[in-house]
N, C-alpha and C positions, 0 to 999 in steps of 0.2 A: 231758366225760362222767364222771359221776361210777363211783369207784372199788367193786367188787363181789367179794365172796370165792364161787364158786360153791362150795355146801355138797356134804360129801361124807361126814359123819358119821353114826352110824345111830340113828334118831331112837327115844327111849324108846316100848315098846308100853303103850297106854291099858291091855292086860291086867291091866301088871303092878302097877298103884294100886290099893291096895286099898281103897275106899271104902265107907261106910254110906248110905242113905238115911234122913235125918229123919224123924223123926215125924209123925204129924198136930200136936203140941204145940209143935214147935218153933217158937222165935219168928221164925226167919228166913222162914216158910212162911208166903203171904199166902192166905186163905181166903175165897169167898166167891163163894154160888151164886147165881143170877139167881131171877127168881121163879116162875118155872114148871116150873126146875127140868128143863129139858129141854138138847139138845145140838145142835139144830138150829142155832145162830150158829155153832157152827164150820166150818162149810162155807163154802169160798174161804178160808180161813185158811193162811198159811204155818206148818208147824209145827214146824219147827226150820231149819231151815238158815235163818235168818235172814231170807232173804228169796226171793219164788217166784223159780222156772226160769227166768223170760225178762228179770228183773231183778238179779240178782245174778252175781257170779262162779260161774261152774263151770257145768257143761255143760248145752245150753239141751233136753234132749230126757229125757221120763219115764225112757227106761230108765238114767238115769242124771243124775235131780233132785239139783241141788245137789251135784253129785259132786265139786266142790269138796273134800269130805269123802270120799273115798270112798278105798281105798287094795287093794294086794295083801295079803292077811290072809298072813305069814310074820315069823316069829321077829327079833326084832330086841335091840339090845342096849339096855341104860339109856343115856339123854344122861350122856352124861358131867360136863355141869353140875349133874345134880339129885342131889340127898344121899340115901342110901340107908336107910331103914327097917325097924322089924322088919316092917313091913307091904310093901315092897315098894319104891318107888320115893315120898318122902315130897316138903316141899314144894321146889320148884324153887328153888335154892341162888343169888344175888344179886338178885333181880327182887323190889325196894320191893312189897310188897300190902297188901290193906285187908285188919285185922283180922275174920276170917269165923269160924265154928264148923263152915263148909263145906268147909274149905280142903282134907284130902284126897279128896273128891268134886269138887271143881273142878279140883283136880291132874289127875285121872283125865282130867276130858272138855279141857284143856287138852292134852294130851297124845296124846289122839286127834283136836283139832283141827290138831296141828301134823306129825299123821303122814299123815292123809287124801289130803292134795295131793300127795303126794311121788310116786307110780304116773305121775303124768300130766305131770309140770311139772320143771323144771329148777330148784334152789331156790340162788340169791344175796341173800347176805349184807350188808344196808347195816348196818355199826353193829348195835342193837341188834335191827335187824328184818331178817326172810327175806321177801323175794319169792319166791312163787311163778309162776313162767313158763309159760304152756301147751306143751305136746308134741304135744298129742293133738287131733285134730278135735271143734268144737263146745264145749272148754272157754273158761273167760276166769278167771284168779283173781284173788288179792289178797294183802296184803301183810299180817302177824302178829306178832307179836313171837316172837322166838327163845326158845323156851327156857334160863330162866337168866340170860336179860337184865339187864343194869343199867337203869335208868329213860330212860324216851325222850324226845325233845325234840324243838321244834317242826322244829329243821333238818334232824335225823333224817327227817322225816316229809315234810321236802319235799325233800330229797336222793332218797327211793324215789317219792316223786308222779315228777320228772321224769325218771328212769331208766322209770317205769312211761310217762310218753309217750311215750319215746323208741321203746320194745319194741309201742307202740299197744296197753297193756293199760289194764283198767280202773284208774282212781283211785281203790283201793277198798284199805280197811283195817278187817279183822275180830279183835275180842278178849276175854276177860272181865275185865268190870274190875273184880272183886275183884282180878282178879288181879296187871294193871297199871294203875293207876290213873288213872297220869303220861302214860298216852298219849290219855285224853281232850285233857287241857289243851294238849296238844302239838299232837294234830289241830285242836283248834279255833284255836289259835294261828295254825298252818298255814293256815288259810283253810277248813277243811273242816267241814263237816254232820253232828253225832254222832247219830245216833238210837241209843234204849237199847229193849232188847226182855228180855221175863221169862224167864231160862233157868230151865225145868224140866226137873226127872228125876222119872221114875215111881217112885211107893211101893208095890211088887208089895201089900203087906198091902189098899191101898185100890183096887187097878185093878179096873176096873166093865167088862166088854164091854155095848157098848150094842148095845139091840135092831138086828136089821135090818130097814130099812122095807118097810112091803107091796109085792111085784114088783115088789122090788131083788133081783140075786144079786151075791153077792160074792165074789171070788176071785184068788188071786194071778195075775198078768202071767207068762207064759212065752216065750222068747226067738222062736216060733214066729206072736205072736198081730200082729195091726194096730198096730204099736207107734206110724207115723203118726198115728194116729187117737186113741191113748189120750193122749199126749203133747198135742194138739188139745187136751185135755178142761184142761188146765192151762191153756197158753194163753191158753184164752178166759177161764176162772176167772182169772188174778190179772191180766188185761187189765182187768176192773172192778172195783176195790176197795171193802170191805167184807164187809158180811155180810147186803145188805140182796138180796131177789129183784129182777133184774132182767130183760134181752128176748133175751138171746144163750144159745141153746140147742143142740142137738144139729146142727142146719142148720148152724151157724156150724162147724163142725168140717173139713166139706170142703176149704174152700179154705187153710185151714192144714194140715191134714195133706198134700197135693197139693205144700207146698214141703221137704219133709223130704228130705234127701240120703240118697244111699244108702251112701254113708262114714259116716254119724252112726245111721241105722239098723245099720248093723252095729255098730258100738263099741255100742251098747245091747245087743244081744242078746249080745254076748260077754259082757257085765256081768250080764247076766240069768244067762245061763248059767253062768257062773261063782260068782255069789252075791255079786258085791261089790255088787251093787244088789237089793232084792226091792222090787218093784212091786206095789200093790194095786189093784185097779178094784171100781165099783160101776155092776153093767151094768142096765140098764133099758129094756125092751123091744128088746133086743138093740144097743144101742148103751152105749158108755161115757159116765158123764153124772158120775162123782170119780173123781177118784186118789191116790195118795200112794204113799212110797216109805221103807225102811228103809235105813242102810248099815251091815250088821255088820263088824264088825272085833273079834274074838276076842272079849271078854264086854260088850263098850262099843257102841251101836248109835246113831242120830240118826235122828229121824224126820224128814224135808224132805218140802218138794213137796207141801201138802193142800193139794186143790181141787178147787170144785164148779163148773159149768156155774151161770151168773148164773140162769138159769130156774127150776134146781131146789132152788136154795137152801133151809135153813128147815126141810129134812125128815128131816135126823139123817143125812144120805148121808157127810157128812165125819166125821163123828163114828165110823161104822160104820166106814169106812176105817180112821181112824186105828185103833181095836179089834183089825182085823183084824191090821195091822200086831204092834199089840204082842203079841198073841197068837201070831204065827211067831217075834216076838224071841227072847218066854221060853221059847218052845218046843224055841225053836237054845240055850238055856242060857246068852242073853244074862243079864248082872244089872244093868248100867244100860243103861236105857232114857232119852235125854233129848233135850229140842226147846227152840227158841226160840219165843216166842208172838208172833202179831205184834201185840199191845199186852194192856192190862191187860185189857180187856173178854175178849177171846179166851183168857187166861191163867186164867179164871175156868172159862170152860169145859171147858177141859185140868183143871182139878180134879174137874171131876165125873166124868172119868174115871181119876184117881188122878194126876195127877201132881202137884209141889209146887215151890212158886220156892226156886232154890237162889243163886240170882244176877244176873247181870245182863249179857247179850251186846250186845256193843258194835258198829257201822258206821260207819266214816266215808265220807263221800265229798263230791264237789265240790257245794253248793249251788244248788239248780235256779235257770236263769237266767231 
C-alpha cells in the first residue's frame, strides 16, 4: 500500500489573490462569435466544473453540481508554500509553470480549486499530489496537485491511481496547466486520457445578461423546492451530449428523480441553505426544463452544472441560466467569476456573454475501453 501524509494545513483562501481580468485586447483571449450571433448552443453545456454532475467527481445531485468545488466560506491562513506579495498571496513558490501574463488570475482560481474539496473529503498527500477522499454522501473526488508542488511524474500519478482503487474512488485528476505543465506528460505516460477544456473568467466590463425566452421564468433554487426533480433536469441534459435538440424532455424526469435518496436531498438543501451552493432553474410551464449552479467562496465563485433538457435545446434557456447565475455572483460582490467550457465551440458562446479564455483546465482519466 502505498505510503500517504493525511494533510492537515490550512489551505490559502482564493480571497486573498489579488487578480485582474484581461482585456477584450489581450492576446491570451480567444474571440469569436458564431453567425447568428445568438446563445442558444449553450444549452446542455457544462460550464465550469469541468465536466456535468453525473460524470465527474463531486457530488451527483443539483443542490450541490460539481461540489467537488465547493467548500465552508471561513478565514483560513496562506499555504505556507506560496510567497507572499504586495498583492496578497502571489505565484505558488516551487511548482515548474508555463510562462502566462495570467499567472496571478490563475493563482487565484488555483487556490480555490485546491480549497473547494476540503469541507467534504479527507485530503492525503502522494508526493506532489493531494487526493481528495469523500466524507460526505453522494460525492466522488479526484486527485490535484498540491500546492507549491515540485513537478509531477508519471509514478506520482500512478502511485495515487492505485491508492485511489484501493479507497474505490474515481481515477480521476484535475489541474490548470499553465500551471503544472508536467502533469500532462505524466498522466499520459501513466496510461491516462487528458482532455483540455477553455477556462474562462468573466470580464464584468463585457457581461451581457441575455434575454429570457418567452414563458420561461427564472429563478433561484431554495432548499424548500423539488430538488429531485431539478437535479432530473441535468441528468437527462448531459446524459445526451452536445448542443444539438434531441427526444428526452420533461417526461424523462420522473423516473430519475423517483431514485434520489433522502440523505442526498438533505446534504443539498443544507448547501442551499447555507449558500455554499446557489442553484438556478428555468421553469416552463411549471416544470423545470435548465439549470445550473454557482459556488461562492469569499470573492472567487465557479459556475458548474449547465443544462438543458435535449427537447428544449436551441432556445437561449442555458444561456439565461448561466446570466442569472452571474448576476447573484456580482450581486454577492463576487470579482471573479470563472467556468471551464466544455470545448472551444461552447467557449465561443461564453464570450458572448462576457467571459474570456484565461487558460487551460486539464482532466485525466482511465481511457474508455
Amino acid at each position: 500500500m502505498e505510503s500517504a501524509t493525511i494533510e492537515s494545513r490550512s489551505p490559502q483562501d482564493p480571497s486573498d489573490v489579488v487578480a485582474t481580468v484581461p482585456d477584450a485586447d489581450d492576446g491570451a483571449v480567444r474571440r469569436a462569435a458564431t453567425s447568428d450571433g445568438s446563445c442558444g448552443d449553450l444549452d446542455s453545456m457544462v460550464g465550469l466544473s469541468m465536466r456535468p454532475p453525473h460524470v465527474r467527481p463531486g457530488p451527483d445531485a443539483v443542490g450541490c453540481h460539481q461540489g467537488a468545488r465547493v467548500v465552508n466560506r471561513a478565514a483560513t491562513a496562506p499555504c505556507a508554500n506560496a510567497r507572499d506579495t504586495a498583492d496578497g498571496v502571489g505565484e505558488t513558490a516551487g511548482m515548474p509553470s508555463r510562462p502566462t501574463t495570467q499567472r496571478p488570475l490563475l493563482d487565484r482560481i488555483e487556490a480555490y480549486y485546491d480549497l473547494v474539496p476540503r469541507a467534504d473529503s479527507r485530503n492525503e498527500v502522494h508526493g506532489p499530489l493531494t487526493l481528495f477522499v469523500a466524507t460526505s454522501p453522494g460525492f466522488r473526488w479526484y486527485a490535484r496537485p498540491s500546492l507549491g508542488a515540485a513537478s509531477v511524474t508519471a509514478e506520482d500519478v500512478a502511485a495515487v491511481r492505485r491508492r485511489q482503487r484501493v479507497l474505490g474512488q474515481p481515477e480521476s485528476f484535475e489541474w490548470v496547466e499553465e500551471i503544472t505543465p508536467s502533469l500532462r506528460v505524466a498522466a499520459e505516460q501513466a496510461g491516462l486520457a487528458v482532455t483540455s477544456l477553455p477556462l474562462m473568467v468573466l470580464d464584468p466590463a463585457a457581461a451581457r445578461r441575455p434575454p429570457t425566452p418567452a414563458g420561461v421564468k427564472l429563478r433561484l433554487v431554495g432548499p424548500d423546492d423539488d430538488l429531485a426533480t431539478i437535479d432530473a433536469v441535468a441528468r437527462v441534459g448531459f446524459a445526451v451530449a452536445g448542443t444539438a435538440v434531441g427526444q428526452a424532455g420533461v417526461p424523462a424526469l420522473a423516473a430519475l428523480a423517483a431514485n434520489a435518496t433522502a440523505e442526498l436531498l438533505a446534504k443539498q438543501r443544507d448547501r442551499l441553505a447555507n449558500g455554499r451552493t446557489v442553484t438556478a432553474v428555468a421553469m416552463l410551464g411549471g416544470d423545470p426544463v435548465s439549470v445550473g449552479s454557482h459556488q461562492p467562496r469569499g470573492k472567487v465563485t465557479e459556475i458548474v452544472g449547465v443544462a438543458t433538457l435535449p427537447a428544449l435545446r436551441r432556445r437561449g434557456l442555458g444561456a439565461a441560466v448561466t446570466g442569472l447565475l452571474v448576476g447573484d455572483a456580482l450581486d454577492r460582490g463576487v470579482e471573479t467569476v470563472f467556468l471551464s467550457a466544455g470545448s472551444d465551440d461552447v467557449a465561443r458562446v461564453y464570450e458572448r456573454l462576457g467571459f474570456r479564455t484565461v487558460g487551460t483546465a486539464c482532466i485525466a482519466e482511465p481511457p474508455p475501453r
